[in-house]
ZAMARGU-4260 file (C-alpha; in steps of 0.2 Angstrom, whole numbers, plus 5000, padded with zeros to 4 digits):
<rodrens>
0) 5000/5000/5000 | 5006/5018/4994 | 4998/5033/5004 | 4996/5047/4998 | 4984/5064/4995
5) 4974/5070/4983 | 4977/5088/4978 | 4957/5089/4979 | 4962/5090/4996 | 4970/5105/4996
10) 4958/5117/4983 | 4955/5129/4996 | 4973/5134/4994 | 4973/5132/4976 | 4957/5144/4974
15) 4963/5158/4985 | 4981/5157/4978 | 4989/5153/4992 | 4998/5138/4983 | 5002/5133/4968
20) 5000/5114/4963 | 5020/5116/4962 | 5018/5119/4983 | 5003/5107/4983 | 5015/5092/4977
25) 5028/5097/4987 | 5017/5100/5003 | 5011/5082/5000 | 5028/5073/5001 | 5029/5083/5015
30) 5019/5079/5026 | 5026/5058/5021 | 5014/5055/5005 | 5021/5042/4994 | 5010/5048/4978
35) 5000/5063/4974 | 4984/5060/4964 | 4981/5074/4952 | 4966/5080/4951 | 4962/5097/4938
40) 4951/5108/4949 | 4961/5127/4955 | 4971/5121/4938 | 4966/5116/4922 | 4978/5104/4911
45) 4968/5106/4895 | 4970/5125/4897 | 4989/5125/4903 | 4996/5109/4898 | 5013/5116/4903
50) 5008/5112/4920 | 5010/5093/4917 | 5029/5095/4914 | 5028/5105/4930 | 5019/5090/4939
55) 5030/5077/4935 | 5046/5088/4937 | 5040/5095/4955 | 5033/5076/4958 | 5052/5069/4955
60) 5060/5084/4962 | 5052/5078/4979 | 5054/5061/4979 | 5033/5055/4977 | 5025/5045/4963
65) 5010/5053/4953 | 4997/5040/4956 | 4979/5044/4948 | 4971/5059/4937 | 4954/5061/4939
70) 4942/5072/4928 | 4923/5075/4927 | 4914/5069/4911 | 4892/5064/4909 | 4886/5053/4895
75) 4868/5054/4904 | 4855/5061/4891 | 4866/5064/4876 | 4861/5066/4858 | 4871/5054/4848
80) 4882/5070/4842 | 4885/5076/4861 | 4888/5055/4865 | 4904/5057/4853 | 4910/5075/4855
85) 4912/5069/4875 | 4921/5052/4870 | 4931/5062/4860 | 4933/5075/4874 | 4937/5061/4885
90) 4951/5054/4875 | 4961/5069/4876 | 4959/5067/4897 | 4967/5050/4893 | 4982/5058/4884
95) 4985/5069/4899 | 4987/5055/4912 | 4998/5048/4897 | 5009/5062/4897 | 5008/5063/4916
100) 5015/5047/4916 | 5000/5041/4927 | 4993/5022/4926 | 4974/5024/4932 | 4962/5038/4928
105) 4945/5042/4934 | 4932/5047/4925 | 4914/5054/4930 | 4903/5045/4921 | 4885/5049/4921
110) 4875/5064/4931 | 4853/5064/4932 | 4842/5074/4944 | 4833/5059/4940 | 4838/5046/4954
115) 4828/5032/4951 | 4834/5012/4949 | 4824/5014/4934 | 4830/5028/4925 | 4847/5022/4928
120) 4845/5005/4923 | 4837/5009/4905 | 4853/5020/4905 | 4867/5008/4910 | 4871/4999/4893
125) 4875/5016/4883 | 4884/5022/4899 | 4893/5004/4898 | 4898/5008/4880 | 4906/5022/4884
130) 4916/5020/4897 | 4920/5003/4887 | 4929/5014/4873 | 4937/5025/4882 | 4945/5009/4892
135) 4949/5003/4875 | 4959/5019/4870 | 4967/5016/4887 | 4973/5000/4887 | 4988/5001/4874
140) 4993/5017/4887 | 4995/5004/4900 | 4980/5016/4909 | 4966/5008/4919 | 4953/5019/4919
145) 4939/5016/4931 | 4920/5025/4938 | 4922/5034/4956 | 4907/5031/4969 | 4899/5051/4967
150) 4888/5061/4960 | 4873/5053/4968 | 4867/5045/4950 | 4881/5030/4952 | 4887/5032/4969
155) 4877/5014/4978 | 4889/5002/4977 | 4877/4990/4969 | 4875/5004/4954 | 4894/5003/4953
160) 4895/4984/4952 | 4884/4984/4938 | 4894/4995/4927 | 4910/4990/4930 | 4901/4972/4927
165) 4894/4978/4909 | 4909/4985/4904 | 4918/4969/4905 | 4935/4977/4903 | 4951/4973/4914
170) 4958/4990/4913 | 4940/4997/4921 | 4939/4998/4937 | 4931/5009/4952 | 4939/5023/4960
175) 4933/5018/4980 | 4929/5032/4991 | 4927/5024/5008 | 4915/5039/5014 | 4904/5044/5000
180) 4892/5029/4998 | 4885/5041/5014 | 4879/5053/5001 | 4867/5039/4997 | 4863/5036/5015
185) 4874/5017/5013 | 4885/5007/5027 | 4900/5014/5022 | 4908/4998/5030 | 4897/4986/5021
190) 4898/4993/5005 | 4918/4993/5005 | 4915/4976/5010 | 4907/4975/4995 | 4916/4983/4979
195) 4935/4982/4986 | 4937/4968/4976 | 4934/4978/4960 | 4943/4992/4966 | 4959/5001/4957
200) 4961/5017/4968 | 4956/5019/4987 | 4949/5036/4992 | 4949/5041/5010 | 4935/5052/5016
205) 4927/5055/5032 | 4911/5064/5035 | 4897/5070/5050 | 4882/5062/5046 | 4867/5069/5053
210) 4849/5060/5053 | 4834/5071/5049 | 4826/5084/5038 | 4831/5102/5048 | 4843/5113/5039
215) 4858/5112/5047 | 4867/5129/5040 | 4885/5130/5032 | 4895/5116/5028 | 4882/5104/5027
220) 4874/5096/5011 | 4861/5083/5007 | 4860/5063/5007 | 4850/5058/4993 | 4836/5051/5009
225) 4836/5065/5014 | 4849/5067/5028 | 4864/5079/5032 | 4884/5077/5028 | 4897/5089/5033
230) 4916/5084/5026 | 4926/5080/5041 | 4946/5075/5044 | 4949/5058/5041 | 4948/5048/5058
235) 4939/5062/5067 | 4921/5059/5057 | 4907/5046/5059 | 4912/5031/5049 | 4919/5019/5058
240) 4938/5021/5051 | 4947/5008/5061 | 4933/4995/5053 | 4934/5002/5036 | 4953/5001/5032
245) 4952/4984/5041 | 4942/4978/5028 | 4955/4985/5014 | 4969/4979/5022 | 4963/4962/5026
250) 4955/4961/5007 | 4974/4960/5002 | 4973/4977/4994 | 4988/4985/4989 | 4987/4999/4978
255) 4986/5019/4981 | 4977/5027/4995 | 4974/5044/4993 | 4966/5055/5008 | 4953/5068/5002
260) 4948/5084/5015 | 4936/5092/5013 | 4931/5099/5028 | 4928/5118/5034 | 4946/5117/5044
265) 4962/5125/5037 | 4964/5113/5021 | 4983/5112/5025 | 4978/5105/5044 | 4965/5096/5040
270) 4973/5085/5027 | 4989/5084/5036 | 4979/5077/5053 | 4968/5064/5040 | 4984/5057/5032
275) 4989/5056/5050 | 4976/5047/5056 | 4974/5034/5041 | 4993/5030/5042 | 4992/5024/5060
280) 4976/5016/5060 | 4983/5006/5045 | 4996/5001/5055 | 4990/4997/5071 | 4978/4983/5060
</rodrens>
């Protein structure tokens, strides 16, 4: 197992412009990360694609692998036109992580106010088709490309099974964020327990999860039953942590693991204390 962080982790200092993701690499190697996974948002690598020598220079530079770029895409509700210009889009994120030098990639892959089992379902074969070529454009790349547990459409582990399932590709894979199935109101415990087996990247996140309808002000967002998260430092939330990353480790799950913050704390603190956190409690199982 490789730990490392997610530049998602620290935005907040990406957005104000307090770093650069040249002090964002070097902050996470650090702090003891092993690998930093790249993800595009305070930056943008289709806009400044002299960033990505940057990335890999500053990566060497500080002794940490790059593990994982991961970008947004939605094949939901295309017209046959849209359906190709977003392959085509997508294939271009591909040669990014190429050039980065990465070997896995995550990509969003459907979005839908409309929730239901039912609409998603009559929309899983095209959604399967496409994640299927952009594997296939992967795949000579050496990149497994894989569908992250978000977004509320294909976050239930069930949902993700499913997908992965259809596409029936070796280099396609899920991205598993331990904390997020609680955006659909799902053991996150029971639902690792589930899908680590077809896993290709291991997020750690940790929430407060509140039951009940009443607005709970800033900071806090909406389960999709109708319940209350707030990000939280990894270890300090209220998944149970130590059982969760029991369940990895013990699956025989070797790979990256990348913490993600995003909580209300100082992005810098918050994601230190989290990486903290995991890396103890991993070795204390």
């Amino acid at each position: 197992m490789k730990l490392g962080v997610s530049t998602y982790s620290l935005y907040q200092a990406l957005q104000s412009g307090e770093m650069s993701v040249r002090d964002v690499i070097s902050y996470i190697a650090s702090i003891g990360g092993e690998h930093a996974e790249i993800v595009p948002l305070g930056f943008n690598l289709t806009e400044q694609p002299e960033l990505i020598g940057v990335i890999r220079q500053q990566a060497e530079e500080s002794g940490i692998e790059l593990s994982n770029y991961a970008v947004g895409a939605n094949f939901s509700g295309l017209a046959d036109e849209e359906f190709a210009a977003e392959i085509e889009r997508l294939k271009r994120e591909v040669d990014i992580a190429a050039a980065l030098g990465v070997k896995k990639m995550r990509h969003d892959v459907a979005s839908s106010p409309d929730l239901t089992i039912a609409r998603f379902l009559s929309e899983l074969p095209r959604l399967a088709e496409a994640c299927r070529i952009i594997a296939d454009y992967a795949a000579p790349l050496g990149i497994t490309t894989s569908v992250e547990n978000h977004g509320y459409y294909i976050q239930h582990s069930d949902r993700v099974q499913a997908l992965v399932g259809l596409v029936d590709r070796p280099n396609f894979r899920t991205t598993l964020d331990v904390g997020n199935f609680l955006c659909v109101d799902e053991d996150p415990a029971v639902a690792v327990q589930a899908n680590i087996g077809i896993a290709s990247m291991v997020h750690v996140k940790d929430f407060y999860y509140r039951k009940g309808t009443a607005t709970l002000g800033e900071g806090w967002f909406g389960t999709s039953g109708g319940n209350w998260l707030r990000g939280a430092i990894a270890g300090h939330g209220d998944i149970d942590m130590p059982r969760v990353l029991r369940i990895v480790k013990e699956s025989g799950y070797d790979g990256y693991i990348s913490i993600e913050f995003e909580g209300m704390e100082n992005c810098k603190t918050g994601t230190r204390l989290g990486f903290e956190n995991v890396k103890r409690l991993w070795n204390e199982i």
